[in-house]
N, C-alpha and C positions, 0 to 999 in steps of 0.2 A: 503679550503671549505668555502662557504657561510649558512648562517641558513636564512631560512623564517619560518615566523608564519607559525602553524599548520602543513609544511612541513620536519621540520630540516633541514639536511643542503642537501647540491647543490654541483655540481661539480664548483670549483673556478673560471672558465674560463666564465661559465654562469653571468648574469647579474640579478637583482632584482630590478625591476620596479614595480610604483602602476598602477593598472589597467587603470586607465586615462590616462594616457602616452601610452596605445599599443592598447587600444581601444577606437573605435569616437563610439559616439552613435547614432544611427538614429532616426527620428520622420518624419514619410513619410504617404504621403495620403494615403488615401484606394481607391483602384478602384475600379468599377464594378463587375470585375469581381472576384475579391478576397474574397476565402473561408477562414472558421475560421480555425488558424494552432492554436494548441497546445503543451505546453509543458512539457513531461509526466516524469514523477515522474523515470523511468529508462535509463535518457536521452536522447530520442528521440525526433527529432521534428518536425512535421511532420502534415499535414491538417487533422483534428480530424475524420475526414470520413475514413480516412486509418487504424485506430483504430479499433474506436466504438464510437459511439455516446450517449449511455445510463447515467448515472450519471454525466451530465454537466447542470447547470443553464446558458441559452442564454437569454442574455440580450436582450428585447423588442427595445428596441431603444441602438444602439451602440454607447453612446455616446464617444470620446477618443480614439477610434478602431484607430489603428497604420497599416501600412502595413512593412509584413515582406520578405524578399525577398530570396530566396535560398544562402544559403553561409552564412548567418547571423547567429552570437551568441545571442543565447536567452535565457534571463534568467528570470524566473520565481520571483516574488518579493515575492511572498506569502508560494511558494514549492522549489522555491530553496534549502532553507536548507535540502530539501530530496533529494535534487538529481536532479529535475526539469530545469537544465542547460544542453544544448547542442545545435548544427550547423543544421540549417533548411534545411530538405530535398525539401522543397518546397514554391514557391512563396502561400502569401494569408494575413491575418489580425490577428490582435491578441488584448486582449482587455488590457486597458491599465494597466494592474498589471503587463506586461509584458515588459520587456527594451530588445533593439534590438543593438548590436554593428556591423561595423565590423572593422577587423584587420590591423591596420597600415602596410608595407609593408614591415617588419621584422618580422612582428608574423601570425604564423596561425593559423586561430580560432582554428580549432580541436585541436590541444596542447592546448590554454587556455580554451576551453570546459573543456579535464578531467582534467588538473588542477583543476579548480573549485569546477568540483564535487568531487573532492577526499578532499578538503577541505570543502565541505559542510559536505560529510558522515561520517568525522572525529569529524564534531562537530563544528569547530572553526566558521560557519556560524553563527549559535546558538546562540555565543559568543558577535556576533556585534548586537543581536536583538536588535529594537529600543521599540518591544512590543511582547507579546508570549499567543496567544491563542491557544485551541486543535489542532492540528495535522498542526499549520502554525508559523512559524519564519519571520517577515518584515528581508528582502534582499532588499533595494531600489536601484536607483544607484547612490546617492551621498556617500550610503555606500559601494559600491562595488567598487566605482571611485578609493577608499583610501585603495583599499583589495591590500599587496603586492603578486607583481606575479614571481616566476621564469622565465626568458628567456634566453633561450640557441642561439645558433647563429640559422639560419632559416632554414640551411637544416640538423640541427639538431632535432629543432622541429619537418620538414616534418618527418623524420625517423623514430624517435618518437610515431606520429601520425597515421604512415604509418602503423608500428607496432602494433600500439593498435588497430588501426580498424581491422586488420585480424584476429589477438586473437580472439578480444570480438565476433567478427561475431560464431569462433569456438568454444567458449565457449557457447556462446546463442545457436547455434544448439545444442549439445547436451543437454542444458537445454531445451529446448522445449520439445525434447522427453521425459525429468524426468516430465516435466509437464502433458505431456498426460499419462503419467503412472499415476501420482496422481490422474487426469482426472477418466482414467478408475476405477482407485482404487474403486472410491469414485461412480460411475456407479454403481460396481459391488454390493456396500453397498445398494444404494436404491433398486436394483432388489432383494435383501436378504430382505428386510423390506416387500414389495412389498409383494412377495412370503408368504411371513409369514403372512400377514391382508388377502392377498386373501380368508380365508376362512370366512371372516368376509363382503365384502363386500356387501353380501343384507342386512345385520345389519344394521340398523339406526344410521348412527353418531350423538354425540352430542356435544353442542358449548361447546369450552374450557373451559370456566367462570363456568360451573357448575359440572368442577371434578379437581376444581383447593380451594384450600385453601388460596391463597393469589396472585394476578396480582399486578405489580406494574411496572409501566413506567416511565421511566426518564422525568423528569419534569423541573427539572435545567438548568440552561444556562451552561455554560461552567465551570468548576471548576476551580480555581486558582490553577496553579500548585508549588510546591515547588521547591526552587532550591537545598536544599538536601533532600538526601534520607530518607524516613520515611518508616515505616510498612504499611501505610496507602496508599492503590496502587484503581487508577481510571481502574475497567473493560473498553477498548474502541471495538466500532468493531470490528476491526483487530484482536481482542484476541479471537475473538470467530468462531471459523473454523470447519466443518464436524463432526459433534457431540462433541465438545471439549472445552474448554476452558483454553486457555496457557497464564498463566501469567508471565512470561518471561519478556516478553516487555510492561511495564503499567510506568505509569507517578504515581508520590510523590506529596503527598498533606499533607499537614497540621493536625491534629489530629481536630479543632475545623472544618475543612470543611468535612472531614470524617465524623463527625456527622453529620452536617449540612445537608449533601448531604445522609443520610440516617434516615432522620428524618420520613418517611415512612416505614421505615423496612430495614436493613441490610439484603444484601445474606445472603442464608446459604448451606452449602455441598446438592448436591442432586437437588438444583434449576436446571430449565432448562432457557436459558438465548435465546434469541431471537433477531435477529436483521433488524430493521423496513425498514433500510435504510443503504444505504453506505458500504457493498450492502444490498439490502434487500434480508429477506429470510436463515441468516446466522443462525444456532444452536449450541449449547454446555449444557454438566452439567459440573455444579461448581463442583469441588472436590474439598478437602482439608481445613482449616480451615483459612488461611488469611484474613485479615481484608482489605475486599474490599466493592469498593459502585461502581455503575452503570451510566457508558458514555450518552452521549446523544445518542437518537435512537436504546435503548434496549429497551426492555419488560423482564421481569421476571414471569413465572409460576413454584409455588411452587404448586405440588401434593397433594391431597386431597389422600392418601395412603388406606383410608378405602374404593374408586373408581377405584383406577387407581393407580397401580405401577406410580414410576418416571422414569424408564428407560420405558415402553410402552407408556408414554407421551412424551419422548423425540424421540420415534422411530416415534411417528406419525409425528415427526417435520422433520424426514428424507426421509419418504416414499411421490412418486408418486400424491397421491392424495392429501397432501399439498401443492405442487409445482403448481398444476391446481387450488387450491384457490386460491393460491397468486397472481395468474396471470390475475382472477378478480377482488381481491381486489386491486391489485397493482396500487397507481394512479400517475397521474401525465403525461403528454405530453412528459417530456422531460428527468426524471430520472424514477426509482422505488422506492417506496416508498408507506408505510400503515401506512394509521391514527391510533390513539391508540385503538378507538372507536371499529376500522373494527378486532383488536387482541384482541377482545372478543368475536366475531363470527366465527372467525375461527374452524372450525370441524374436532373432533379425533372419531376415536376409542378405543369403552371402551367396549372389552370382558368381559365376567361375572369375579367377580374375582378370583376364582378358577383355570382359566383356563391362569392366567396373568403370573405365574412364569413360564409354561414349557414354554408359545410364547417367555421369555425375553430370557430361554436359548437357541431356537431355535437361533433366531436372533443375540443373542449376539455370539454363535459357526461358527453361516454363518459370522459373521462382522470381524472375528479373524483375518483369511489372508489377508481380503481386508485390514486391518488396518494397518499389518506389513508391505504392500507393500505400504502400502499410507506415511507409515512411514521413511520407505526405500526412496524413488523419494524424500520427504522434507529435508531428512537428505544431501542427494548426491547434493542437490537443494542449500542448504546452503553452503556445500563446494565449490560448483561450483561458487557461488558468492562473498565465501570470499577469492575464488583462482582468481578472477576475480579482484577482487578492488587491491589485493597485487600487482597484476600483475603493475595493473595501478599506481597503487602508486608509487612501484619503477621505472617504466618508464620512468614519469611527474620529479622525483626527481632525475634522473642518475645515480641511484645505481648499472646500469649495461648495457654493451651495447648492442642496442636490434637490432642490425645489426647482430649480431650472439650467441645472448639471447636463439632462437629457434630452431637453428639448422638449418633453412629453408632460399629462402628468402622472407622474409615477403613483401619486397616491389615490388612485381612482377605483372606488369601492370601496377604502377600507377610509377609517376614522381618524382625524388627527389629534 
């Protein structure tokens, strides 16, 4: 047996090369005709129009723009470390954060694609940063040149690769459907809010700012992150999902930037948290009592309670006619996104407040099953991913042969 970094070991007959040796790297014009490909954070890679086009900044003039060509491994310099590595479904351009290789003619890229990303999502990407801002690791390619890579002989690889692509296709469809399950879930939740203000809607709304006891908006660049673990955890967008707030997955900061970064006011349980951008339009209440401070592109409303319950301020942030403000507030040509300004104007309702405890247990009795079920598709969602990466890991590693791994045969249609 052989060991590589981040992978252990290899079956002995494989070989272990640095990246430079089994990939050339391209720098090729852009043509006319070439649309912008992107590289998506769950390895796809693919002309951004095939997506979605909403949360990207396009550069006014491209300067540096590369052309990529179908067949090409692409690796993302910036998102790599999440995953942002995989084989171009299509010819077009990429901007230059982006390195393009292809495969000497013993390697096939799709083997060294999941290679990659099973060493990005392990961490050891992380490891070679050369610099570490929020939610980006520098991956360049003088450091990837030097990343060692397992190579098995080639129609090993193909098998390998042959294998993986039919899985993952089978594991992505049934995630798709746990998706629109969540989907619906969470449907079913705003028609329950909906339902429940309808009796309010010839009432006059009023702007948030004046049934709120304290706003407060991230104002900070970016925090310095720690490299061990502290108490001291950064809320980011991601953490804040369909009424909720999971801090699970938060980044370690320092106790002196912990302050620092809540020199405005620290959360408190009960906050309802809001998110401007990336994506916008995202809500949660804080529970619990950890010592957290607030990412960039939140907003924080703390409830003026002698107005307005905290859970009927946060249902307003779930129901229908939020989604119609934001969609005018919402600015920007090219992503979405709301100044801090325009999350002072935004409009709730505020029934008398006598009448505020039965609306929260109406609401919160309708929101029960959509929750369990939204809970259910993210729970199965998570297994299905981390049934997914294992899969791949031992694949990419030879832990087993995946010529009769599945019982099937996986390589049917395509060439070995």
């Amino acid at each position: 047996m052989k060991s590589v970094p981040a992978l252990g070991e290899v079956p002995s007959h494989w070989t272990v090369e640095r990246a430079k040796w089994v990939l050339c790297r391209q720098r090729r014009d852009v043509q006319p005709e070439d649309r912008i490909v992107t590289a998506f954070r769950d390895g796809q890679v693919t002309l951004r129009e095939n997506r979605r086009t909403e949360g990207f900044t396009n550069a006014v003039h491209e300067i540096g723009y590369q052309g990529i060509r179908k067949g090409d491994l692409v690796v993302h310099g910036m998102d790599g470390f999440a995953g942002a590595i995989g084989v171009s479904d299509s010819n077009g351009k990429a901007s230059p954060v982006v390195h393009a290789y292809v495969a000497n003619q013993i390697t096939d890229a799709r083997y060294v694609a999941y290679t990659l990303r099973t060493m990005a999502l392990s961490g050891y990407v992380t490891t070679l940063a050369k610099g570490i801002r929020e939610r980006s690791t520098a991956f360049d390619a003088p450091t990837l040149a030097n990343v060692q890579l397992p190579v098995p002989p080639l129609v090993e690889q193909r098998r390998i690769a042959n294998f993986l692509d039919a899985e993952t296709v089978r594991i992505d469809a049934v995630s798709r459907h746990f998706r629109q399950l969540a989907d619906l879930a969470q449907e079913r939740v705003r028609a329950v809010v909906d339902a429940a203000f309808a009796d309010y809607e010839a009432s006059p709304r009023v702007p948030v700012s004046t049934v709120c006891r304290a706003i407060i908006d991230c104002v900070n660049k970016t925090a310095p992150i720690s490299t061990e673990t502290t108490p001291y955890k950064m809320i980011r967008t991601s953490n804040i999902r369909n009424g909720m707030v999971d801090l699970t997955d938060t980044f370690s900061v320092e106790k002196g930037i912990f302050t620092e970064w809540n020199r405005r006011g620290a959360p408190r349980p009960g906050d309802v948290l809001f998110t401007r951008e990336a994506p916008l339009g995202q809500v949660g209440m804080l529970c619990g009592n950890e010592k957290v401070f607030l990412g960039q592109r939140i907003m924080l409303y703390r409830a003026d309670e002698s107005r307005i319950r905290k859970e009927i301020l946060l249902f307003n942030f779930l129901g229908s006619h939020m989604n119609r403000q934001l969609r005018l507030l919402g600015a920007g040509s090219l992503h979405e996104h709301m100044r801090v300004g325009d999350g002072l104007k935004l409009q709730v309702f505020c029934p008398p407040l006598e009448q505020q405890d039965a609306l929260v247990t109406q609401i919160q009795e309708g929101r029960e099953a959509s929750l369990l079920l939204s809970d259910l598709a993210q729970r199965q969602l998570a297994l299905l991913a981390e049934r997914r990466q294992a899969l791949i890991t031992a694949a990419v590693t030879g832990q087993f042969d995946v010529s009769t791994a599945s019982g099937r045969n996986v390589t049917e249609g395509v060439s070995a």
